[in-house]
PDB file of N, CA, C and O in Angstrom, chain B, residues numbered from 101:
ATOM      1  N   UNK B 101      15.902 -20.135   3.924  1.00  0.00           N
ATOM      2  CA  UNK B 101      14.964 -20.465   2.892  1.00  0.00           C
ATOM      3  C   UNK B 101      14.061 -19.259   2.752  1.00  0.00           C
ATOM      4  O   UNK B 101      13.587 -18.777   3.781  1.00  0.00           O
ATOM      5  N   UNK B 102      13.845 -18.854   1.856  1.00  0.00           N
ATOM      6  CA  UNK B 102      13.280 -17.273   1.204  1.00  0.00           C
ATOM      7  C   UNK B 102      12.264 -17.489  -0.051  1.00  0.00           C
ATOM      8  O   UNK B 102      12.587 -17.571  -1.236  1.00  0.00           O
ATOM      9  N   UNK B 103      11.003 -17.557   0.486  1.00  0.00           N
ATOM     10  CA  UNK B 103      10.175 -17.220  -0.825  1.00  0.00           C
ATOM     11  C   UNK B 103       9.232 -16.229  -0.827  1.00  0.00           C
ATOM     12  O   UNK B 103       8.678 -15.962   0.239  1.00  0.00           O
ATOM     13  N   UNK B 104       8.903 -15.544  -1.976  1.00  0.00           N
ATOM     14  CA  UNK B 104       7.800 -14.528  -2.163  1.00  0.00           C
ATOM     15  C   UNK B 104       6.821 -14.947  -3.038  1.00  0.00           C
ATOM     16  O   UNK B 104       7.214 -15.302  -4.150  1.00  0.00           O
ATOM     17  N   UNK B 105       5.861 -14.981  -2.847  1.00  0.00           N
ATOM     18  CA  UNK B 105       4.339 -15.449  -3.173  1.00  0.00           C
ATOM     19  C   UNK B 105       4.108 -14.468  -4.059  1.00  0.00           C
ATOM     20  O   UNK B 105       4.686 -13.405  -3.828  1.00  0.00           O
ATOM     21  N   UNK B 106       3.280 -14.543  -5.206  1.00  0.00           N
ATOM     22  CA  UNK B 106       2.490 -13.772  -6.037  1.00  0.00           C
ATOM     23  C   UNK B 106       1.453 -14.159  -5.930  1.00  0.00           C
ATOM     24  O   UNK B 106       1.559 -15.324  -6.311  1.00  0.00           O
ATOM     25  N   UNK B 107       0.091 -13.937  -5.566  1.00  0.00           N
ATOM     26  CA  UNK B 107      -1.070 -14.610  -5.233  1.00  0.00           C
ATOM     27  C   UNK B 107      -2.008 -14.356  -6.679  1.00  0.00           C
ATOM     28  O   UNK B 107      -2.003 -13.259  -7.238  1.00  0.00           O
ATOM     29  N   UNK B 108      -2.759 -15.457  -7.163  1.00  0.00           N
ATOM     30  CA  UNK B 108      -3.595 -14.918  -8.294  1.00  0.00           C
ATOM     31  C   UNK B 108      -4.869 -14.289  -7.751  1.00  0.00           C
ATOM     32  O   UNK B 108      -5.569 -13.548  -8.441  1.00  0.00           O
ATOM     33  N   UNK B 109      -5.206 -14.679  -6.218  1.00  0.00           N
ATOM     34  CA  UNK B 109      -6.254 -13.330  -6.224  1.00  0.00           C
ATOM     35  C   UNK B 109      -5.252 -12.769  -4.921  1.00  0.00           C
ATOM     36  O   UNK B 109      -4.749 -13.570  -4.133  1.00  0.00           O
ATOM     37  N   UNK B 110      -5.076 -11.518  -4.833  1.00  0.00           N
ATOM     38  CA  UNK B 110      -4.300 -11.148  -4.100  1.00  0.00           C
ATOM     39  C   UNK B 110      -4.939 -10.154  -2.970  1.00  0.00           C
ATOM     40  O   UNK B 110      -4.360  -9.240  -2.383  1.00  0.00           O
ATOM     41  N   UNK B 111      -6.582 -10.680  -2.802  1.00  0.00           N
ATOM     42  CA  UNK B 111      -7.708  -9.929  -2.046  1.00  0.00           C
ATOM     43  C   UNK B 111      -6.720 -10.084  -0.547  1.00  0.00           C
ATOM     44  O   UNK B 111      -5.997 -11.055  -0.324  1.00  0.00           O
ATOM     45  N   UNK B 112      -6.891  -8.890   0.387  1.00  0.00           N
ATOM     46  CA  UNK B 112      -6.715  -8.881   1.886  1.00  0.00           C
ATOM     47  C   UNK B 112      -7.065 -10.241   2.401  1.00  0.00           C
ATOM     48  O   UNK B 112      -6.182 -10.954   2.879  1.00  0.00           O
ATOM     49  N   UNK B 113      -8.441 -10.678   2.321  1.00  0.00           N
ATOM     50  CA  UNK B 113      -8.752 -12.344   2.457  1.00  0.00           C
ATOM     51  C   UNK B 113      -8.161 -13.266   2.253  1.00  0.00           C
ATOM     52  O   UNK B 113      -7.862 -14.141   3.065  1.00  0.00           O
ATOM     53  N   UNK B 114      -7.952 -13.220   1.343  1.00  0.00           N
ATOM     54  CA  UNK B 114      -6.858 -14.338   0.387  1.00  0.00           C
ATOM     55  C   UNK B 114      -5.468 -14.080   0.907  1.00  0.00           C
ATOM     56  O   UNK B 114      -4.769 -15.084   0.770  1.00  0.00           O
ATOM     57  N   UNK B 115      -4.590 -12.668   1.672  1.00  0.00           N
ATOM     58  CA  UNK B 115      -3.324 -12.670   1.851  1.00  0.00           C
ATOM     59  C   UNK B 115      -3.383 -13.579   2.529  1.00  0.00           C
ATOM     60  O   UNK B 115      -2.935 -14.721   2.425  1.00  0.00           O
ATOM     61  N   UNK B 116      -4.406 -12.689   3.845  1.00  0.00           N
ATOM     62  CA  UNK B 116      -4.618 -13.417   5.307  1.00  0.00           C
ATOM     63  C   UNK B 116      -4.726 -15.036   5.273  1.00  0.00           C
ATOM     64  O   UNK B 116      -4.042 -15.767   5.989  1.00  0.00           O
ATOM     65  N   UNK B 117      -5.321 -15.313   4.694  1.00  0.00           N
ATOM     66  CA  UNK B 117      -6.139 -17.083   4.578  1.00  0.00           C
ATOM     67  C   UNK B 117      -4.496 -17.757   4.163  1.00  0.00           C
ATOM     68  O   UNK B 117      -4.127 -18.739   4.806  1.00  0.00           O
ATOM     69  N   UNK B 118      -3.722 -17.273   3.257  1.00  0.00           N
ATOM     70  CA  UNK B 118      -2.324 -17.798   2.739  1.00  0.00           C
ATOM     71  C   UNK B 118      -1.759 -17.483   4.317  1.00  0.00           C
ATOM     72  O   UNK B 118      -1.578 -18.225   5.282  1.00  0.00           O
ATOM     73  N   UNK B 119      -1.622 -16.432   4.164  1.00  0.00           N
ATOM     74  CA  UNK B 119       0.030 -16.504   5.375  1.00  0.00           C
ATOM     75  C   UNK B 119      -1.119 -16.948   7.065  1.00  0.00           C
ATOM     76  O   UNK B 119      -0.755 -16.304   8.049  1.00  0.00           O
ATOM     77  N   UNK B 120      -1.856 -17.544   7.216  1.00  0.00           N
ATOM     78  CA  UNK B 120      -2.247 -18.080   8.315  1.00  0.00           C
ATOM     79  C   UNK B 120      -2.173 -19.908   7.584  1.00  0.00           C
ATOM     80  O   UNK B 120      -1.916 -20.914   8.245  1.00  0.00           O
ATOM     81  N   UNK B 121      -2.332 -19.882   6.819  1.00  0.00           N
ATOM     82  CA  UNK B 121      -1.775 -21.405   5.970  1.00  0.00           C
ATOM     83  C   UNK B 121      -0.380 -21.591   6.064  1.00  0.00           C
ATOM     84  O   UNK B 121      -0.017 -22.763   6.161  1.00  0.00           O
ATOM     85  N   UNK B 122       0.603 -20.601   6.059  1.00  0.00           N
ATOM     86  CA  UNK B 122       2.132 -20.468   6.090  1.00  0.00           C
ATOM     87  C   UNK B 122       2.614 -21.233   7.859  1.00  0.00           C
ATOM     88  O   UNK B 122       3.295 -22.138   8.343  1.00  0.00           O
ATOM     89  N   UNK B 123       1.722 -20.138   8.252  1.00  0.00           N
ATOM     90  CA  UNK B 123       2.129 -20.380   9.579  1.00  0.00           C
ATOM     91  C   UNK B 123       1.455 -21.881  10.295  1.00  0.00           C
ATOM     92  O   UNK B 123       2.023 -22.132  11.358  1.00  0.00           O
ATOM     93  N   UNK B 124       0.762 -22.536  10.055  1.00  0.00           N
ATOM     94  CA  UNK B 124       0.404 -23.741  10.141  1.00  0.00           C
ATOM     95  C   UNK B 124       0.848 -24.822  10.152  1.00  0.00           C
ATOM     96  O   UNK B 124       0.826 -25.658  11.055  1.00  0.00           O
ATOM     97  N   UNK B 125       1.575 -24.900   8.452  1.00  0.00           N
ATOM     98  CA  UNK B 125       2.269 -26.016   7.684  1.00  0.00           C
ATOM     99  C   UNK B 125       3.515 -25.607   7.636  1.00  0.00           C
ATOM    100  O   UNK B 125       4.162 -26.577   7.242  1.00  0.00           O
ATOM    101  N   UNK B 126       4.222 -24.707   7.817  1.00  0.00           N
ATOM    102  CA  UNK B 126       5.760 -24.306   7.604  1.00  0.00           C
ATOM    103  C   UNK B 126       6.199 -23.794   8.222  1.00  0.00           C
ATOM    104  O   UNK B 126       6.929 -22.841   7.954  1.00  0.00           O
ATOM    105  N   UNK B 127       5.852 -24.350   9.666  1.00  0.00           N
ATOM    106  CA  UNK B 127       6.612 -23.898  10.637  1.00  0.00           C
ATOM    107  C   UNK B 127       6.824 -24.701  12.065  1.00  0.00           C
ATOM    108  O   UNK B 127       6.093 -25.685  12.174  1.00  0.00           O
ATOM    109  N   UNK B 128       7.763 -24.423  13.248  1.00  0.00           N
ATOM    110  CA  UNK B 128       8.043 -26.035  13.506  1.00  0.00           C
ATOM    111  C   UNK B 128       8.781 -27.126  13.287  1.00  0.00           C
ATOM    112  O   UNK B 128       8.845 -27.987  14.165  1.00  0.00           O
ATOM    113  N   UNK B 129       9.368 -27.251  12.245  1.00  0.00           N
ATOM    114  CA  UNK B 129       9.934 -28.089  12.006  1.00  0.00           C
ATOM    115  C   UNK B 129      11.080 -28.407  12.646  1.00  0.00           C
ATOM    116  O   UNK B 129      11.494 -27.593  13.472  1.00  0.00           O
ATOM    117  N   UNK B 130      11.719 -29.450  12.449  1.00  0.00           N
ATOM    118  CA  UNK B 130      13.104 -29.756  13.330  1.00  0.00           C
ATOM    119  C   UNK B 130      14.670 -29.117  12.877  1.00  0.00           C
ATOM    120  O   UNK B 130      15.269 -29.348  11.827  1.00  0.00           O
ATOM    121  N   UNK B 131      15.085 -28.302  13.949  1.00  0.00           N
ATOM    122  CA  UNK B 131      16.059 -27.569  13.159  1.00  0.00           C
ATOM    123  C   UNK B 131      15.675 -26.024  12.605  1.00  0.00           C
ATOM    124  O   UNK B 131      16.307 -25.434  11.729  1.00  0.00           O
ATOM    125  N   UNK B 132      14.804 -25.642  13.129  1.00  0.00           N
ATOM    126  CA  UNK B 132      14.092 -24.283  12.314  1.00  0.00           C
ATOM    127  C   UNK B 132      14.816 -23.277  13.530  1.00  0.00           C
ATOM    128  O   UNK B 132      14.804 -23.598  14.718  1.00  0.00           O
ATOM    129  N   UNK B 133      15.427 -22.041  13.026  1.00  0.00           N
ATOM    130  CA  UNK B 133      15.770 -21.566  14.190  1.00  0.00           C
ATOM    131  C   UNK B 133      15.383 -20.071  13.881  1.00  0.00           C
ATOM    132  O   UNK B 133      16.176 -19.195  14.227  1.00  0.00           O
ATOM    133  N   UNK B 134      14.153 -19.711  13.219  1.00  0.00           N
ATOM    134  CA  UNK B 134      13.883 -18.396  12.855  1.00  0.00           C
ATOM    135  C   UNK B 134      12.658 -18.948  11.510  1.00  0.00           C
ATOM    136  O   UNK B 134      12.743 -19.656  10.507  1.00  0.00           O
ATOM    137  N   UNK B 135      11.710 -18.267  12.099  1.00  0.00           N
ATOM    138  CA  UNK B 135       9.857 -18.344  10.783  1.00  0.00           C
ATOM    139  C   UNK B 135      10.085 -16.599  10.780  1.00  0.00           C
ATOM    140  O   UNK B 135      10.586 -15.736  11.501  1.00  0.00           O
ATOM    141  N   UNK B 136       9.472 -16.698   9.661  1.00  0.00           N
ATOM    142  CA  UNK B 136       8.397 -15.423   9.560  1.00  0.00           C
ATOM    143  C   UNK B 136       7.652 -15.250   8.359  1.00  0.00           C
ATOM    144  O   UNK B 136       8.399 -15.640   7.462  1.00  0.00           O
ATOM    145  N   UNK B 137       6.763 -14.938   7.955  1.00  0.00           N
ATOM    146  CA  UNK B 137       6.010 -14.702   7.533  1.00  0.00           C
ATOM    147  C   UNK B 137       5.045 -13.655   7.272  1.00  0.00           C
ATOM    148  O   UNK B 137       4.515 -13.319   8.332  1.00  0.00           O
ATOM    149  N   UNK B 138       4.564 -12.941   6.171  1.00  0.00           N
ATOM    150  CA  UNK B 138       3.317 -12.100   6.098  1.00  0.00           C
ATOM    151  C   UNK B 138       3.359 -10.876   4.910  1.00  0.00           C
ATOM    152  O   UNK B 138       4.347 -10.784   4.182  1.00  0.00           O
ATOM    153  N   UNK B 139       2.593 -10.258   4.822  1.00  0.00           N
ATOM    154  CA  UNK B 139       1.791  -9.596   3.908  1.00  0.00           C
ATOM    155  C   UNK B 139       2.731  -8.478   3.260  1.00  0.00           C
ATOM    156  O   UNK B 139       3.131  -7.756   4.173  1.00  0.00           O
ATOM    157  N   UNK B 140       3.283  -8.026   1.895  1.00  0.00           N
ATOM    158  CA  UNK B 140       4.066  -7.400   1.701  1.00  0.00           C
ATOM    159  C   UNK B 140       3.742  -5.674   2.518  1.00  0.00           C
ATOM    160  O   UNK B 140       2.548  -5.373   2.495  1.00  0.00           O
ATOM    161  N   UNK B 141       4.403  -4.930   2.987  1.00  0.00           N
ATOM    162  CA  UNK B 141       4.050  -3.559   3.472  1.00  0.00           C
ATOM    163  C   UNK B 141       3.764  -2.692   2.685  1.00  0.00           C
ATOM    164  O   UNK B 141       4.718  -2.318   2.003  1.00  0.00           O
ATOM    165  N   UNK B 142       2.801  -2.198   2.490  1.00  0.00           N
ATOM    166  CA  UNK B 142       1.485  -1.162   1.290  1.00  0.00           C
ATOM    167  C   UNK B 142       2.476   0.019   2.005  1.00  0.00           C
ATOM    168  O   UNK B 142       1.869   0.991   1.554  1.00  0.00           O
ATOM    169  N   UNK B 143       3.422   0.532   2.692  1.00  0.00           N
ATOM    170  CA  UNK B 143       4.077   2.255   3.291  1.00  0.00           C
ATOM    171  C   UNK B 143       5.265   1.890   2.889  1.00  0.00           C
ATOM    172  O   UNK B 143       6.098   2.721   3.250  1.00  0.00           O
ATOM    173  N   UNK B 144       5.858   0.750   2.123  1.00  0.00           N
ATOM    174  CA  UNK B 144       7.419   0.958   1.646  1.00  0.00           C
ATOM    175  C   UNK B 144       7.133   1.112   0.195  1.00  0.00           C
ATOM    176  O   UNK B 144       6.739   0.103  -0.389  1.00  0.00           O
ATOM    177  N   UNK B 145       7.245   2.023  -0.361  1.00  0.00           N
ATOM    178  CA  UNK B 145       7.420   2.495  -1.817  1.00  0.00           C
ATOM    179  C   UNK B 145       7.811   2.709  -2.695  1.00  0.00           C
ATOM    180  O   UNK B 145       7.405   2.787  -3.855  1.00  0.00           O
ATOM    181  N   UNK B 146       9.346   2.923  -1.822  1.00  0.00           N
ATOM    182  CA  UNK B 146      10.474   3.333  -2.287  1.00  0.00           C
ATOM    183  C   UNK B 146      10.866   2.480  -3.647  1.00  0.00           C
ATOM    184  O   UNK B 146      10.739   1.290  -3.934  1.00  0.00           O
ATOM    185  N   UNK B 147      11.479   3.791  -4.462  1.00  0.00           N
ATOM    186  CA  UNK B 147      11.716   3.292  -6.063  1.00  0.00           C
ATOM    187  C   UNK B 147      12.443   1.374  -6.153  1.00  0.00           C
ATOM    188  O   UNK B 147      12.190   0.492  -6.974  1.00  0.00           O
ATOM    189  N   UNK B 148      13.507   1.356  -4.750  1.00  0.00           N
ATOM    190  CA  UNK B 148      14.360   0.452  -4.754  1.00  0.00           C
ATOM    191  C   UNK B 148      13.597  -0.736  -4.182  1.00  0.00           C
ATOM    192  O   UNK B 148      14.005  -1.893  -4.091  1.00  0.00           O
ATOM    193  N   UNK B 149      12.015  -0.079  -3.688  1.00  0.00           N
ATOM    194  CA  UNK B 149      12.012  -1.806  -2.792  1.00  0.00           C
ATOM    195  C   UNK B 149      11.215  -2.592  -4.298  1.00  0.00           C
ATOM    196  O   UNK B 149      10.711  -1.978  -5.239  1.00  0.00           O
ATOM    197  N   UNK B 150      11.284  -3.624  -4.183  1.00  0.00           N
ATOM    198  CA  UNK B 150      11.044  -5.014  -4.966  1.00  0.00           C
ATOM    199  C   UNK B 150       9.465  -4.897  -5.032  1.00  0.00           C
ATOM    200  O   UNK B 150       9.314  -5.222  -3.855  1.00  0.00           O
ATOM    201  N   UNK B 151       8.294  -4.709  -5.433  1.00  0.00           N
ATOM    202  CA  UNK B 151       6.836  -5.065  -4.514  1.00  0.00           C
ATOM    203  C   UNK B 151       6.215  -5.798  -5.307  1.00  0.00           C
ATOM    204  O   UNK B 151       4.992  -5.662  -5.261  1.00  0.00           O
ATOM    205  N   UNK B 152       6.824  -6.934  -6.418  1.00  0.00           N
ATOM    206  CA  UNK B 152       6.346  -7.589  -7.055  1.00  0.00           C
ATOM    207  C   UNK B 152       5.416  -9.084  -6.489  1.00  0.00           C
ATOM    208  O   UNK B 152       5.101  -9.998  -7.251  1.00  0.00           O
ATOM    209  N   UNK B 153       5.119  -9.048  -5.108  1.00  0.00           N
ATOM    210  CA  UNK B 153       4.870  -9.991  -4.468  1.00  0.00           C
ATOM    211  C   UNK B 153       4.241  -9.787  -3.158  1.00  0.00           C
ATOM    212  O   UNK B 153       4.479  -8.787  -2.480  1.00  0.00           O
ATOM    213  N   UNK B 154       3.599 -10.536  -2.865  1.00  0.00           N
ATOM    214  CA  UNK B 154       1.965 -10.629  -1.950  1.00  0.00           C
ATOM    215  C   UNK B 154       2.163 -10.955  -0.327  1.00  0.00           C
ATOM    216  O   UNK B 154       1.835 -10.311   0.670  1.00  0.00           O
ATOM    217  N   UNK B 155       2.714 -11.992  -0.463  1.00  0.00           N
ATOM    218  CA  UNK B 155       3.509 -12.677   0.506  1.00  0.00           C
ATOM    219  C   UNK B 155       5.043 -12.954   0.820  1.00  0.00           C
ATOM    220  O   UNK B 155       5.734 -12.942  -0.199  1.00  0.00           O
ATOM    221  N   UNK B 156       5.574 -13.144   1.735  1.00  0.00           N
ATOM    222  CA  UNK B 156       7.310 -12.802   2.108  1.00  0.00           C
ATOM    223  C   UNK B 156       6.893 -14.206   2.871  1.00  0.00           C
ATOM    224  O   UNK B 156       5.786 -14.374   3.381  1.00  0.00           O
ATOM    225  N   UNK B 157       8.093 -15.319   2.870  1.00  0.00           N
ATOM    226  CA  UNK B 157       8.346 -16.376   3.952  1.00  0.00           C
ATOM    227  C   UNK B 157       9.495 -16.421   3.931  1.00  0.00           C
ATOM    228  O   UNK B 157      10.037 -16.574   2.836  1.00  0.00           O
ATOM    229  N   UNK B 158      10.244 -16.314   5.044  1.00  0.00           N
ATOM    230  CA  UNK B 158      11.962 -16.756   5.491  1.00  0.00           C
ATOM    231  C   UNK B 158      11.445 -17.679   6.610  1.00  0.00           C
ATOM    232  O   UNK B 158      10.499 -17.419   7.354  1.00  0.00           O
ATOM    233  N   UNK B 159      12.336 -19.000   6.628  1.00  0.00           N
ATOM    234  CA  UNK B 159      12.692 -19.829   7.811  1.00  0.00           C
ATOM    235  C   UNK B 159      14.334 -20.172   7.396  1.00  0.00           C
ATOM    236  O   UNK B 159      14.785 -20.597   6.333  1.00  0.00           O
ATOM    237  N   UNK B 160      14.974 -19.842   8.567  1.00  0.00           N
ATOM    238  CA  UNK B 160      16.272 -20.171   9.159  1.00  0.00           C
ATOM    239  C   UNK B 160      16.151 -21.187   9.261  1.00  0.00           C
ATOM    240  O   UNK B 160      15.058 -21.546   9.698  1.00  0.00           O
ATOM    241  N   UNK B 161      17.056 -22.128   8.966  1.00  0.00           N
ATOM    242  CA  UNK B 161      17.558 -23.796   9.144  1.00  0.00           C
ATOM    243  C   UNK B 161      18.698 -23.767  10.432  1.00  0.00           C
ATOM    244  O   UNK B 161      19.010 -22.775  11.091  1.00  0.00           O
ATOM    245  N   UNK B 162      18.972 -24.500  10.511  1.00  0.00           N
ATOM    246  CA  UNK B 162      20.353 -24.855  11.944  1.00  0.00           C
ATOM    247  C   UNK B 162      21.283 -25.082  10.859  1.00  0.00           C
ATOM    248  O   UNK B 162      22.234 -24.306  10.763  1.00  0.00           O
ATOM    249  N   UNK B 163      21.108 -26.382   9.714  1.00  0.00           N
ATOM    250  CA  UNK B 163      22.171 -26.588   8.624  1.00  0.00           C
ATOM    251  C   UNK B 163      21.417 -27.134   7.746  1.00  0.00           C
ATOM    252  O   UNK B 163      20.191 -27.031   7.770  1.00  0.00           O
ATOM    253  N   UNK B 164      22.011 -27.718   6.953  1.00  0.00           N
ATOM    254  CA  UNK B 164      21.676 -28.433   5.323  1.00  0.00           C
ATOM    255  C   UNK B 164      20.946 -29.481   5.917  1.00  0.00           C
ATOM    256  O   UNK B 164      19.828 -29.505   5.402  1.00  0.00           O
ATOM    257  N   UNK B 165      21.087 -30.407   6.818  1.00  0.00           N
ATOM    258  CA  UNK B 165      20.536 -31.499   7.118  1.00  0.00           C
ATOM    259  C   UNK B 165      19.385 -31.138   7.424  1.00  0.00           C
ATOM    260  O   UNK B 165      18.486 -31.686   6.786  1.00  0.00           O
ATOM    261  N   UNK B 166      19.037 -30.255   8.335  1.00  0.00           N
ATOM    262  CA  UNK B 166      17.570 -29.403   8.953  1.00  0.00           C
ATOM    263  C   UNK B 166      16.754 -29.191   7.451  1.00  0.00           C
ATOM    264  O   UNK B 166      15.643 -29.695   7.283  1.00  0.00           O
ATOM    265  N   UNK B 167      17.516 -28.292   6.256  1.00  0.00           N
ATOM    266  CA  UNK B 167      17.036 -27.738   5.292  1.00  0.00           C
ATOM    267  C   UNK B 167      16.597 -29.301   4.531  1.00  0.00           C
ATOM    268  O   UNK B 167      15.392 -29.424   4.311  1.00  0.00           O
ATOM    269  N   UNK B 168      17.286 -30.197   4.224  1.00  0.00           N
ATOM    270  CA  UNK B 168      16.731 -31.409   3.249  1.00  0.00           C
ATOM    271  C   UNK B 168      15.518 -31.833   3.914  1.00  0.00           C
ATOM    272  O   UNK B 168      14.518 -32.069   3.236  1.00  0.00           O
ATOM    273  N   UNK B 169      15.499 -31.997   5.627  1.00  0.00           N
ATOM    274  CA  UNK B 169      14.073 -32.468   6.025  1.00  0.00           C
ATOM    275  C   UNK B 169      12.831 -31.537   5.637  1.00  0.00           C
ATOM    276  O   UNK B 169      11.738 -31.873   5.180  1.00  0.00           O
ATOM    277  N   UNK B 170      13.374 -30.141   5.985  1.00  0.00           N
ATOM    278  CA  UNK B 170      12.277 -29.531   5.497  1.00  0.00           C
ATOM    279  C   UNK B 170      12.354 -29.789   4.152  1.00  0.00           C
ATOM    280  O   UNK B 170      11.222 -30.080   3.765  1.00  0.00           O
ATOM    281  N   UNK B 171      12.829 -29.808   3.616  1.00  0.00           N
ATOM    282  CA  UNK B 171      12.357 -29.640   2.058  1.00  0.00           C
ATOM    283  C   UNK B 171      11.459 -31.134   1.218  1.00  0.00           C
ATOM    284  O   UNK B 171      10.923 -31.211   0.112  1.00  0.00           O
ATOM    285  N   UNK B 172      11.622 -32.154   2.329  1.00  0.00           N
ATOM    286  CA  UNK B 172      11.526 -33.488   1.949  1.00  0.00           C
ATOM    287  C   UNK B 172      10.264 -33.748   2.784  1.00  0.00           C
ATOM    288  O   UNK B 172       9.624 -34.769   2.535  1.00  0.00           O
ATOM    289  N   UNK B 173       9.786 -32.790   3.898  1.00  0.00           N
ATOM    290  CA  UNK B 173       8.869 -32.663   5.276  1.00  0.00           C
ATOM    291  C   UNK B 173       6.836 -33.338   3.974  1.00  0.00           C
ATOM    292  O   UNK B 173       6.852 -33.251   2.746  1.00  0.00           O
ATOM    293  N   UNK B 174       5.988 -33.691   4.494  1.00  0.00           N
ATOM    294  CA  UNK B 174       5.284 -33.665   3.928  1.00  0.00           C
ATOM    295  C   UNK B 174       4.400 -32.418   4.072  1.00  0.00           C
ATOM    296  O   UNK B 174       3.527 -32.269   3.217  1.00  0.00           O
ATOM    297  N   UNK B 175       4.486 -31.742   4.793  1.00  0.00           N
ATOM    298  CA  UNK B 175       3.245 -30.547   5.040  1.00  0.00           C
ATOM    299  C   UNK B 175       4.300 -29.440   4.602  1.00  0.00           C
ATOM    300  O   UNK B 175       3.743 -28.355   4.433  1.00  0.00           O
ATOM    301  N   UNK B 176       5.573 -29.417   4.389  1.00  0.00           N
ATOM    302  CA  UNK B 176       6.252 -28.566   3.046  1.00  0.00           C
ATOM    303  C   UNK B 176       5.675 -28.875   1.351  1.00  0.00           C
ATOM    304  O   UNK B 176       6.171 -28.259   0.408  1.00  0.00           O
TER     305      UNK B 176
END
């Protein structure tokens, strides 16, 4: 599961305050076998990287069954 955040205020405060909210509520869950989370990197520049976005979250599932709870989880 892979999402990138665009934040409407996208202050250092505001990353931080989001991806410490990430790590709170979306993570843990049953079946999770890999979190991560955090702040896009301001030293990758490169023409090819993507930097349309504030925040990065990947969590690894075990399988589909793991993935429907999370997705069905209430603090998802």
């Amino acid at each position: 599961h892979n999402v990138f955040f665009s934040l409407k205020d996208n202050s250092a405060g505001e990353v931080k305050t989001f991806v410490a909210s990430c790590k709170k509520y979306l993570t843990k869950h049953p079946g999770e076998v890999y979190f991560a989370c955090g702040p896009l990197c301001e030293s990758l520049t490169r023409d090819v990287n993507d930097r349309d976005w504030d925040v990065g979250l990947t969590i690894g599932l075990a399988d589909l069954a793991a993935h429907d709870h999370y997705q069905d989880s209430p603090s998802h």
